[in-house]
N, C-alpha and C positions, 0 to 999 in steps of 0.2 A: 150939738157940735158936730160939724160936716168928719169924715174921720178921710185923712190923708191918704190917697190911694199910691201905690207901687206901681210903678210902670212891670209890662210882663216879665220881661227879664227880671227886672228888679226883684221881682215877688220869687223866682225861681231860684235866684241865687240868696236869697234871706231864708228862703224855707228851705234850702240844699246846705246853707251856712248853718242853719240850725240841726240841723240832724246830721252833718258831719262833725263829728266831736270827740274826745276823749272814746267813746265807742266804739267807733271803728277804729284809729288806729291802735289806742290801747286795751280796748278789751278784747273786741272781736279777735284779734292773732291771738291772746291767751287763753280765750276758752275755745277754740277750735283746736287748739292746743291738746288742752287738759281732756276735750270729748271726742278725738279720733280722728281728727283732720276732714278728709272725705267727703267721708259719709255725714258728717255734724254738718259742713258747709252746705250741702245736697238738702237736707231737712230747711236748713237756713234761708236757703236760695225760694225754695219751695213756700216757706210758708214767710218770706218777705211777701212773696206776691200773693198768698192767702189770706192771709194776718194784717202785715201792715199797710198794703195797698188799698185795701178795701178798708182798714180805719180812717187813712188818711187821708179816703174821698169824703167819709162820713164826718170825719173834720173838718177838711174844705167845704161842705154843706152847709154845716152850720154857720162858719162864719161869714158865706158869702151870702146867702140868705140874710141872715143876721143884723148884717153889720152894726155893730156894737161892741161893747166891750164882752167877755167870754160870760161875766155873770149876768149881765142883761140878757144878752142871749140869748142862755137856757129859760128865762122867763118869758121872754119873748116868745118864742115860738113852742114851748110847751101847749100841748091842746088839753093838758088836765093837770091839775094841781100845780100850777103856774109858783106859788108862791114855794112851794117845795122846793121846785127844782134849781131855786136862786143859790141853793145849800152846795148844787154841784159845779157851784163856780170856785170851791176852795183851790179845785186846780189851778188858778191863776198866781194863788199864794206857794204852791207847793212847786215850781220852779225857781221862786224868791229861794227859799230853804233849800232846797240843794246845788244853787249859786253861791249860796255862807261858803259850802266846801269844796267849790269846784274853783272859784279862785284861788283857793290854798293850793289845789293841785298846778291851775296854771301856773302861779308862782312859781312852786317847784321848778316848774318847764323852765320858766324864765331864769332862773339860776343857773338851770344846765346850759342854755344858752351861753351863759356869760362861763363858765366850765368848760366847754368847745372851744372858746376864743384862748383859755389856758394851758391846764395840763390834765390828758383824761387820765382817770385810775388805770392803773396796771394788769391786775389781777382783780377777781369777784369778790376778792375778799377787801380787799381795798373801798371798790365801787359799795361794796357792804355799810362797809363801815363809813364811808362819807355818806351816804343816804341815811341811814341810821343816828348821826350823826346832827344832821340838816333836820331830822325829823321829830326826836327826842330830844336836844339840845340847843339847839343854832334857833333859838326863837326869832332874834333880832334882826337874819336872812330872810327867815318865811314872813314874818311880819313887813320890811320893808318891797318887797314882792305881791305878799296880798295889799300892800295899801297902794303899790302901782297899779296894777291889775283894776280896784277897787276905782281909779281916777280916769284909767282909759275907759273901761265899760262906763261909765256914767258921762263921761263927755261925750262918748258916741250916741248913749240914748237921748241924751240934752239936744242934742239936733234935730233928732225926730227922724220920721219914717223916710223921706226924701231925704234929708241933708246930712243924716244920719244914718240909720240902719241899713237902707238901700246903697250909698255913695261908699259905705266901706265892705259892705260885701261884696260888688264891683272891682273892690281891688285883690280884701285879701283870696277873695274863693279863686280867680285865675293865677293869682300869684301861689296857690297852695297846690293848684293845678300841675305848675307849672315845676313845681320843687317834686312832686311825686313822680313827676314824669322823668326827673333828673334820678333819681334814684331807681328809678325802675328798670330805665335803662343799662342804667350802674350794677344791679341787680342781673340782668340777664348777662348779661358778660363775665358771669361768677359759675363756675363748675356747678356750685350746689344749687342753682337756679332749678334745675332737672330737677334734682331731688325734692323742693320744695314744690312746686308743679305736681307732682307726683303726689305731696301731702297731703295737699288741699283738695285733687281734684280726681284722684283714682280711689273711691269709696270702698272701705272695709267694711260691712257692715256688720261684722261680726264686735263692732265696737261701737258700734252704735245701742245705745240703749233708750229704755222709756225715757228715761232723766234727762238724756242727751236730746231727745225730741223738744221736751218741754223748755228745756235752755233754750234750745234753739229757738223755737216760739217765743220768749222773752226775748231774747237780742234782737229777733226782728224788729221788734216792737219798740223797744228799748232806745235801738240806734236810729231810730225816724223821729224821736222827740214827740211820742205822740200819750195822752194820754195825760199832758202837762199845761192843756190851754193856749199854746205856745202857735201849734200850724191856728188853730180857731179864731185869734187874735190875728196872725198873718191875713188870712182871709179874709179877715173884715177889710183888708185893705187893698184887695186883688182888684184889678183891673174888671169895668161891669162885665165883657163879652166872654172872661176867659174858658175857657174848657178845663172843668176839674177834673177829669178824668184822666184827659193826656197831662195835664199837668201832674196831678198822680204818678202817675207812673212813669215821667221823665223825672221826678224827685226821688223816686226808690230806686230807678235804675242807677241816677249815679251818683248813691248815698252808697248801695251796694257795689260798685265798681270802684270806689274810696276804698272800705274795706277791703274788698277783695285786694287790690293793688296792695293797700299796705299789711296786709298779711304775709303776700308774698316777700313783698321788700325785706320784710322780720323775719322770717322762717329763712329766705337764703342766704342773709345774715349772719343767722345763729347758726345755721347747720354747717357754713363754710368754715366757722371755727371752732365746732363741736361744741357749742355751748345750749342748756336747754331755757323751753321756753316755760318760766316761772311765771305763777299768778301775780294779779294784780299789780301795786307799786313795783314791784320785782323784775319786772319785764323791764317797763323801758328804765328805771331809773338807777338799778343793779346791772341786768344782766346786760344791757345792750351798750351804755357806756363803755364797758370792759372789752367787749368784740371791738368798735369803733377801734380799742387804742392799738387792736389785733393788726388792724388796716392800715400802718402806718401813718406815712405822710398824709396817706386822702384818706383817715380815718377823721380827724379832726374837720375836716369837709363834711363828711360824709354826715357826723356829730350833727353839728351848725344846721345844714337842711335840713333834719331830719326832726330836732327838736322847733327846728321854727317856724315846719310846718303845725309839726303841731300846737302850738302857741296861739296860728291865726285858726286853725278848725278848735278851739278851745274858746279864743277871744272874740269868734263870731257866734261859738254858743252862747255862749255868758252873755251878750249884748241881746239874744231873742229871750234869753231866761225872766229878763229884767222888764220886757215887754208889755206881757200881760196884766201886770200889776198895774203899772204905770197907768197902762191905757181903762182901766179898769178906775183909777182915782180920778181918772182926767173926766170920764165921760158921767158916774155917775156924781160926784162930788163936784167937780167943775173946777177942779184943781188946775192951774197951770202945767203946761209940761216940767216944767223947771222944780217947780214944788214937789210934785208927784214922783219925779225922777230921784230928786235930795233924801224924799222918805224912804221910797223902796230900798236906794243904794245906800241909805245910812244903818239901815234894817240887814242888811245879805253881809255888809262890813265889820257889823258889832258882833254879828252871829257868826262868823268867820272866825272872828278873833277867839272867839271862847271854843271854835273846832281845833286852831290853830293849837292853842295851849292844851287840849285834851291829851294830845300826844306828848308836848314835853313832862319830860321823867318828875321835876320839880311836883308839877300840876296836876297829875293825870290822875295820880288816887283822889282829889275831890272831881274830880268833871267824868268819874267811870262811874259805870251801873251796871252791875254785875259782872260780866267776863268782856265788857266791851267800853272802847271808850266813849266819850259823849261824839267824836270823829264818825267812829264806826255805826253807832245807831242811829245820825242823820243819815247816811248811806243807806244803812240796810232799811230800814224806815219808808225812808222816799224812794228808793226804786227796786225795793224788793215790794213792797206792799202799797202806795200809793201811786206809783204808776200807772200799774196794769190796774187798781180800780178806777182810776180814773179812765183809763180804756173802757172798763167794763161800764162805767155810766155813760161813757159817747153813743156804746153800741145799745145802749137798752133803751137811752135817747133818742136816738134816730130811729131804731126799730119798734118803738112804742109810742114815744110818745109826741112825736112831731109831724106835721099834717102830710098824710101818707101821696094826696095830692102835690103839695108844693115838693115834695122829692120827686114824683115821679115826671113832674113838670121840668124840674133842673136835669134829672141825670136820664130817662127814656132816648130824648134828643140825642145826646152821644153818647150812649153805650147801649142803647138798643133793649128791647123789651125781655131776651133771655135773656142777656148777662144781667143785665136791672136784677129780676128774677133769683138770680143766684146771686149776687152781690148782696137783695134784702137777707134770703137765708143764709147769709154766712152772718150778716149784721143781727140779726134776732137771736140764732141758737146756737151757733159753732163758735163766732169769736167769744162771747164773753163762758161758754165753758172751757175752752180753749184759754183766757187770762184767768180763771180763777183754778185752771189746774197750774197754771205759775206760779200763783201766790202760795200755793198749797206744799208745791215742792220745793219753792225759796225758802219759805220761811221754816221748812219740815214737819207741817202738820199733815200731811203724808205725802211719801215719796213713791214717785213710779219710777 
């Protein structure tokens, strides 16, 4: 089966639509946060272009050579032990699984949305307890939200790569564009803009630690969606002529000018009403609620864009999440799109539902495993520990075991015989010590 190509745009804004996500704007501002502002951005900045630039040309490699689904692939072009390495196509499955609970979190979005349009909490302590609320109790919110969620991503993949993937990330990636750039501005016209400027970008590095390096090497890595099958899959449907190199690095540039933007947006935010920046759910679904109602009249404006940007850098992950699977039943099974689509997203749905009830209070002592719930250890699971393995198989991939000619046939041409040079040795010996000192400090089997 011929596999549907993206036009260049098309491919830039699906692979920018996927790695702009829940990452950038909600994690990145709270672990720059939590690790010193600065000096954590500085490491981050740094080893985007270390780290994730150079995996994500190593991804575009394979899938543009490739072309197939991500577990042919590795078979494909494997020059030893072919049959092995069809094992490291699970990554294709392991963005199915943590779509189960990233639609829960859109959801959420989509609620605050429709709360925007209402009345926002008062005080943190309010925003508390309506989160709290929503999240241990209010099943029949989150479930009517994950089963939306659940009907858009799957009509947009039913379409397919042209009519589908490519024609709505056309709309929403300018439109999210376009809503960042309304607050941004909004943002600079705020006293604490300075202040916030000053956070992220005048380095303490007396607060910078080992720990804080190695986070930052995860988030890079983390917020380009790599390590998931997800760009390798894209690629198999890139344009024949394109240039993966500049395409590379116009994908991280403004994945990282996403984040950066909406850190700032959050940090002038908060600091304008003295309020701080709390991990995780905490940030936007507590603490920034409660600033908005700070803001008056343009508080509940300010709500609305804010959350619906993030809904469309959410709903265009979720729609790449769903991808690789699909194309992976289609190509070696000979599934229809349509079928292919039904199983993945009836699979991400039903798994959804049992994250969903992890959290309520009723449920959670049969769906917990030790101190965490069955929520929390998809999470920590897939992108504390199978992520960055999955990085580490691209990179040992490409720098082992894939025909060291047909790389240096794609990437010599444009990027030239020294950076080739150092792009192989960052791919053989530095990234994958580099993600498995990640997993090492994620999961605390030792910390630097």
């Amino acid at each position: 089966m011929s596999i549907t190509r993206f036009s260049r745009l098309g491919f830039i804004l699906a692979a920018v639509g996927s790695a702009v996500g829940l990452g950038n704007i909600w994690k990145f501002p709270y672990v720059t946060g939590e690790y010193g502002g600065g000096a954590f951005v500085l490491v981050y900045l740094i080893t985007a272009l270390f780290i994730g630039i150079f995996v994500l040309i190593a991804e575009l490699l394979i899938g543009k050579i490739g072309q197939s689904d991500a577990v042919s692939m590795f078979e494909k072009l494997a020059v030893k032990n072919k049959k092995r390495w069809k094992f490291a196509g699970f990554i294709v499955v392991l963005p199915l699984i943590i779509l189960s609970y990233y639609s829960v979190v859109i959801g959420w979005i989509f609620h605050y949305i429709a709360i925007s349009f209402e009345k926002l909490p008062t005080t943190v302590k309010e925003s508390t307890d309506n989160f709290m609320n929503l999240l241990t109790t209010d099943y029949q919110t989150q479930l009517f939200y994950h089963t939306l969620v659940f009907i858009l991503v799957t009509a947009i993949v039913l379409k397919g790569i042209k009519e589908g993937i490519e024609k709505i990330n056309k709309v929403l990636m300018p439109l999210l564009g376009i809503i960042l750039v309304i607050l941004f501005i909004y943002s600079i016209n705020i006293s604490a803009f300075s202040k916030a400027v000053h956070f992220m970008f005048d380095p303490d590095f007396s607060k910078l630690t080992s720990t804080a390096v190695v986070v930052a090497i995860g988030q890079a890595f983390y917020t380009l969606s790599l390590g998931m099958g997800i760009i390798i899959t894209y690629a198999a449907s890139l344009p024949k002529h394109t240039n993966i190199v500049k395409s590379s690095v116009l994908i991280a540039i403004i994945d990282t000018i996403v984040a950066v933007v909406a850190g700032l947006i959050i940090f002038t935010l908060l600091f304008d009403k003295g309020a701080e920046s709390t991990k995780g759910a905490g940030l936007v679904f507590i603490s920034l609620p409660s600033v908005f109602y700070e803001f008056g009249s343009a508080g509940k404006f300010l709500a609305l864009l804010f959350f619906i940007a993030i809904a469309f850098a959410g709903i265009t992950s979720a729609i790449s999440m769903m991808e690789p699977t699909v194309l992976y039943l289609i190509e070696r099974y000979k599934m229809t799109r349509a079928k292919a689509a039904l199983i993945c997203s009836a699979f991400f749905y039903l798994l959804g539902i049992v994250t969903l009830f992890s959290n309520i209070t009723d449920y959670a002592p049969s769906l917990q495993v030790g101190d965490k719930s069955f929520f929390d250890w998809v999470d920590f699971v897939c992108s504390t520990i199978l992520v960055p393995f999955g990085g580490i198989l691209v990179a040992i991939f490409v720098g082992y075991n894939m025909d060291r000619e047909k790389i240096k046939e794609e990437l010599i041409p444009v990027m030239g015989k020294s950076l080739f040079k150092i792009w192989f040795f960052m791919i053989r010996y530095i990234i994958p010590v580099a993600l498995v000192a990640v997993i090492l400090n994620e999961t605390g089997l030792f910390k630097f």
